[in-house]
N, C-alpha and C positions, 0 to 999 in steps of 0.2 A: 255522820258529822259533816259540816260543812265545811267548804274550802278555808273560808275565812278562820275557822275554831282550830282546824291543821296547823294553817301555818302559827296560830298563835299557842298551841300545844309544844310546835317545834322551836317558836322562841323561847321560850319556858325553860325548855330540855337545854337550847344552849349555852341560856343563861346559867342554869345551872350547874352545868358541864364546865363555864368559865369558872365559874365562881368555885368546885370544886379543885380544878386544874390548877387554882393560885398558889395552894398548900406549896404543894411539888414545885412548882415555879417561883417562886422564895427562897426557895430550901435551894434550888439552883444553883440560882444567882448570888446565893450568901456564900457559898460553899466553891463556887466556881471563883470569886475575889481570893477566898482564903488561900484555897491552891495555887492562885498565880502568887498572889502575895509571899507565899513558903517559898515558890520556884525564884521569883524574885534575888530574895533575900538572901536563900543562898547562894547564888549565883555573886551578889555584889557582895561577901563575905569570903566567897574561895577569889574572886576581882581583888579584892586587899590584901590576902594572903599572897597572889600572883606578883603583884606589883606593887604593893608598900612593904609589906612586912617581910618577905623572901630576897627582894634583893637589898634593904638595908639590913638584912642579917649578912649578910655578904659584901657588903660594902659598895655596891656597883646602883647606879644613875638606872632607875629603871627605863627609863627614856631614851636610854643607850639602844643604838641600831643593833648587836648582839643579842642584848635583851630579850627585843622586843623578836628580833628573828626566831631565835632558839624557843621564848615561849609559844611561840604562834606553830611552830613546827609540831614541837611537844605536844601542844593541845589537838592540832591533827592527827598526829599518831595515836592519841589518848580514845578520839573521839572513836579511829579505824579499827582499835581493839574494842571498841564498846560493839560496834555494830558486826563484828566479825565474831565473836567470842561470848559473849556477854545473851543471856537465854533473852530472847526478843528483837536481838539487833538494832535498837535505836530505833524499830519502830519502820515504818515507810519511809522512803527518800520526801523531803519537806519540798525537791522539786518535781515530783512528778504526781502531785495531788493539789487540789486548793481546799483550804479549811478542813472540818471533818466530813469525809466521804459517808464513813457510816463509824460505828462504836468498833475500835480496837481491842483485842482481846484485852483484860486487864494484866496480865502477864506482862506487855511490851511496856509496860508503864514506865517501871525501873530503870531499867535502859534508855529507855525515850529521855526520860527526865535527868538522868545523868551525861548525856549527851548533850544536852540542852543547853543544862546548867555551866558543863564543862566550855561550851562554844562562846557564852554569853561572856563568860568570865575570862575566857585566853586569849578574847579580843579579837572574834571572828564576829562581822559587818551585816549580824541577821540579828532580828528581834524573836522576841518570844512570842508573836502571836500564834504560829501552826502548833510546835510541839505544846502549847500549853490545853491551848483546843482541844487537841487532839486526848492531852492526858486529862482534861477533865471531862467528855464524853465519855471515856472507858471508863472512867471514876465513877462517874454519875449514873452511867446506864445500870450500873451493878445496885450501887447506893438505892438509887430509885425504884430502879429493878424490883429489890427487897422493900422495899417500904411500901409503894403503891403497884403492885404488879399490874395494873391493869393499863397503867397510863403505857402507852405506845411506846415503842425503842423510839421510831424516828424521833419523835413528838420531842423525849431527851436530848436526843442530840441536837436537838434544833436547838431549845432553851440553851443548852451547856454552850451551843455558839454564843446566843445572846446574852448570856451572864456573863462571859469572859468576855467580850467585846465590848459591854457596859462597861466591865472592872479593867479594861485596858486604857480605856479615855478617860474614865469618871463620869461620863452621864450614860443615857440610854440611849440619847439621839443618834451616833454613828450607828447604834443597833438597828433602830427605827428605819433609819432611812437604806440600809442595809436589805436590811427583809422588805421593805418595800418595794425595791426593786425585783425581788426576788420573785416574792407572790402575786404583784401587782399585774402581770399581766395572763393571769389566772385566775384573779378574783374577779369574783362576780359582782353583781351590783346588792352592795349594804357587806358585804364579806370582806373588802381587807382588812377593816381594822379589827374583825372577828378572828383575823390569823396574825394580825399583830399582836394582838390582846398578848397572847402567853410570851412570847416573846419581849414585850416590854414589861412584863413583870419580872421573869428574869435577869434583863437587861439594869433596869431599875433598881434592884435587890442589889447586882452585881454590882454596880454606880456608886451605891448608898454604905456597903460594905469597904468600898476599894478605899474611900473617903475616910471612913473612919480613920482604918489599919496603917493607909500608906500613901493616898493622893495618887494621883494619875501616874504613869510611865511617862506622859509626854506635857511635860510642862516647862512652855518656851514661850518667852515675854517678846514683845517686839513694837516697839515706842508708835500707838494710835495715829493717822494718818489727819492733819488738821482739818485735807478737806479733798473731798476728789473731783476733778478737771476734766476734761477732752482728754488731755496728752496722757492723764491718767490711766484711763480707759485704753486708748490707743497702746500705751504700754503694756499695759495688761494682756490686751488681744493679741500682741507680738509674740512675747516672753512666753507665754502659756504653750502657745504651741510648738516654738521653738525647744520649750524644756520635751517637751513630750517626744519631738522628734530624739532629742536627747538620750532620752530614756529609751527609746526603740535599737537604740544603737545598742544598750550594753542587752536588750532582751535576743537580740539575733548574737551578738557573741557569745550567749549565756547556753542557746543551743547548740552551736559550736561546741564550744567549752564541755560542755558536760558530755556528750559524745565522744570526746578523747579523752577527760579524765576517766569514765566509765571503760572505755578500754582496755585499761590497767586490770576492772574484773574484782581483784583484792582490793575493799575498800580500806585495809591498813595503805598500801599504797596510797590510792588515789587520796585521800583525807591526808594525809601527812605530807603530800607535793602539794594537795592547795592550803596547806598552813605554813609549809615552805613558803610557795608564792604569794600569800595573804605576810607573811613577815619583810618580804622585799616592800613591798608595796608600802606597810608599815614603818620600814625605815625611812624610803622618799619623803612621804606624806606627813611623817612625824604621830605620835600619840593620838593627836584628833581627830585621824582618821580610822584609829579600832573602835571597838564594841558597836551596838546598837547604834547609836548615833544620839540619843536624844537629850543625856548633858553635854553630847559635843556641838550639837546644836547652841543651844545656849551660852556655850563658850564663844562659838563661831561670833555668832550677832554680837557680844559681849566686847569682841577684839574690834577697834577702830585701823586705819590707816594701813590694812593688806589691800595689793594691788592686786586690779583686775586679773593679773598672769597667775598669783597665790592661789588666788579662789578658783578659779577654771582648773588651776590642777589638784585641788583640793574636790570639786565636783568628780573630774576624770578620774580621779586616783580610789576615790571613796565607789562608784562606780564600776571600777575593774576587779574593788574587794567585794561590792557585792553580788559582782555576774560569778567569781571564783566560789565563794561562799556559797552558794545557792549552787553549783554546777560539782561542787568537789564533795559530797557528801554530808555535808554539816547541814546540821537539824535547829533550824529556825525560820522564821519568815520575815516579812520584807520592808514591812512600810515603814517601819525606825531607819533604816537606815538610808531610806528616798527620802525620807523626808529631812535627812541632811545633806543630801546632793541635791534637792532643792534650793535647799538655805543657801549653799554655797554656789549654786549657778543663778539665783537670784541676787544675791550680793555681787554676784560676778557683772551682772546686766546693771546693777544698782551703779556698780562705778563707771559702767560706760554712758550712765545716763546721771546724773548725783540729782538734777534736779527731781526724780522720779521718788516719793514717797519707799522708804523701807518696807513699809509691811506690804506696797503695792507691788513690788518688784519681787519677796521673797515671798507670797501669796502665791502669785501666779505662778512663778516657780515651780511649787511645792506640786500645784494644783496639776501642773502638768505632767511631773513626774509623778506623780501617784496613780494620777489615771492611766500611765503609759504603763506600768507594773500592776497595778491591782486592778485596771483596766473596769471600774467601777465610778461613775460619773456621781453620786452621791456621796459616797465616802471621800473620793477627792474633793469636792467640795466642801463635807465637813472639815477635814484635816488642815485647808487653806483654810478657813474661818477662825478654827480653834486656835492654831498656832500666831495668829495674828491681834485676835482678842478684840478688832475693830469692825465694829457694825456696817462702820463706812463703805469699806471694801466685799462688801457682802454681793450687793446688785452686780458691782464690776466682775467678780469674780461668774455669777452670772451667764455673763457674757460671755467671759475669756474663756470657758468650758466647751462653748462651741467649735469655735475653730481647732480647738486642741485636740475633742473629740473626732472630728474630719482625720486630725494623723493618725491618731489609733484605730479609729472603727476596724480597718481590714487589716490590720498587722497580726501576727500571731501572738498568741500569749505564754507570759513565763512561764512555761511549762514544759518539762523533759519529751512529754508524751502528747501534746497538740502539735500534731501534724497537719491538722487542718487546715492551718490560718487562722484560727482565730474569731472565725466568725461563720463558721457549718454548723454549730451546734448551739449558740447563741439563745437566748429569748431575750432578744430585742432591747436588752436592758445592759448588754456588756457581759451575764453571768452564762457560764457555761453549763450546763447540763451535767457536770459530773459534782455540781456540789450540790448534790439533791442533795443533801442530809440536810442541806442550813432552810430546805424550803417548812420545816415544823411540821 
């Protein structure tokens, strides 16, 4: 057979092989939305019971600095008996991994997701992207497992990332550009989008489901910019990397941090002293500074005439709950709640400059702390695009990625366990080596 009839033999095959592989890759992505959508829901169902319906059965201002201490303490202790006692413990620490590493036993599921649910809802400053990841790879790999035995573990857990990360934004695109950094400097020539392919199918599936059920997790409006300038731009290439030095600040207290709370040994300790100190914090900062971030986001931009001093400790304060959160044992991940210490150190830079466009000041923002914690150049960019909703600010933003990218390149990464710096194990693209699962 000749060379030319091979290779077109071999296209055949992988056409095939995709077209196969879509099955399972649907089924993914529909099933990876519904899970988070469950996790969700419950989480902002025991949120109501936490904080409307429990303390006006009692008659007390949920908003009250006792309140809000005692719950946040409670939910630490609550989470420290999960991982201490509870058959699976909550799963891995959510800081000393990124995404999913590989498929957890399905066992840790229960746990995992009761910890999750418990932190989301008692007003601890982590989102749901890790533990959800994480519980829908152990879901799926079994699901799939049985259904198509043949299709690859990894091959799952890669999808299970792309489905949840579609059904976390509502499109496929953070997936897209996600994995493309990931594979791209691996793929050969005519092969990335042959390893994107399943991946946005999943992704896509998960997008298309999350839409139906519930709409995105992060949906923050923020008034279109009429037109972008020099000074625009200039602002932009400022702010960007100033946020990111920003962000570098609470990822070296974060290693600190978690170093003396782990000291303790008994995660019923260490989790119940950083919901202790997650509840100080909460009293300073007031209400807008617990959960997720991403209706607080929305509130945030929604609120006119806080001054410059409000928001900078509104940034600081949101910040020190998410170096504790992330360092004290609690199970969630990250970019919900950067992406309100953005808003709020972009709002902060907004009034020391008022002539500077909102969505340009809290873009650059976001863009800089997201890359300084997810330390991913693609998905910072999508997350500044998304949150802004203006095309305008697209090219500037651009731009502003570079200089921002300069602060982070050699810094170390959120992580308990990167001793490195942050850049010994690298493929060139910001992603560490240890999140082989998400490469498909």
């Amino acid at each position: 057979m000749s060379e030319h009839a091979n290779e077109g033999v071999l296209a055949q095959n992988r056409v095939r092989t995709l077209a196969a592989l879509t099955i399972p890759g649907v089924l993914i992505g529909v099933v990876s939305a519904l899970i988070l959508f469950g996790l969700d829901e419950a989480a902002a169902l025991l949120q109501h019971l936490l904080w409307n319906d429990l303390p006006g059965a009692v008659g007390v201002n949920p908003d009250n600095g006792w309140w809000i201490f005692g719950t946040l303490t409670l939910t630490g202790a609550a989470v420290g008996l999960i991982a201490r006692y509870v058959p699976g413990h909550a799963g891995p620490d959510s800081a000393e991994s990124e995404m999913a590493e590989s498929a957890l036993p399905i066992g840790v599921v229960p746990s995992l997701a009761a910890a999750a649910v418990l932190g989301l809802a008692g007003g601890v400053s982590l989102g749901p992207e890790n533990p959800i990841i994480a519980i829908n790879a152990a879901v799926l790999t079994v699901v799939i497992g049985r259904l198509f035995p043949r299709v690859p573990g990894k091959l799952i857990v890669g999808m299970a990332v792309a489905g949840t990360v579609g059904a976390l934004f509502g499109t496929p695109v953070a997936a897209a550009l996600l994995f493309t950094g990931i594979v791209g400097s691996t793929a050969g020539a005519g092969a990335l989008f042959d390893k994107l392919f399943l991946p946005l199918v999943a992704a896509g599936a998960g997008a298309v489901t999350m839409n139906f059920v519930g709409g995105t997790l992060l949906d923050i409006t923020i008034p279109p910019a009429d037109n972008v300038n020099g000074w625009d731009v200039l602002a932009a290439m400022i702010i960007a990397p100033l946020a990111a030095a920003f962000g570098l600040l609470g990822i070296f207290a974060f290693r600190w941090a978690h170093r003396m709370f782990h000291r303790l040994s008994n995660p019923i300790l260490f989790t119940t002293l950083g919901g202790a100190l997650l509840g100080l914090l909460g009293v300073i900062g007031g209400p807008i500074t617990l959960f997720k971030g991403a209706e607080e986001s929305e509130h945030l931009l929604s609120t006119t005439g806080l001054s410059f001093g409000t928001l900078l400790m509104y940034a600081v304060i949101k910040l020190a709950a998410l170096v504790i959160s992330a360092a004290a044992g609690f199970r969630g991940g990250r970019i919900f709640p950067t992406v309100f210490i953005g808003v709020a150190f972009g709002l902060a830079a907004g009034a020391l400059a008022p002539g500077i466009p909102t969505s340009v000041v809290v873009s650059a923002a976001v863009l800089g702390l997201v890359l300084a914690v997810a330390r991913d150049g693609w998905l910072a960019l999508f997350i500044a695009v998304v949150i802004t909703g203006d095309v305008a600010v697209t090219a500037l933003l651009c731009l502003a990625v570079l200089p921002a990218w300069l602060v982070v390149t050699n810094a170390p990464h959120m992580l308990a366990d990167d001793a490195g710096g942050g850049h010994g194990d690298d493929d060139g693209g910001g992603h560490r080596g240890a999140a082989g699962s998400s490469r498909g």
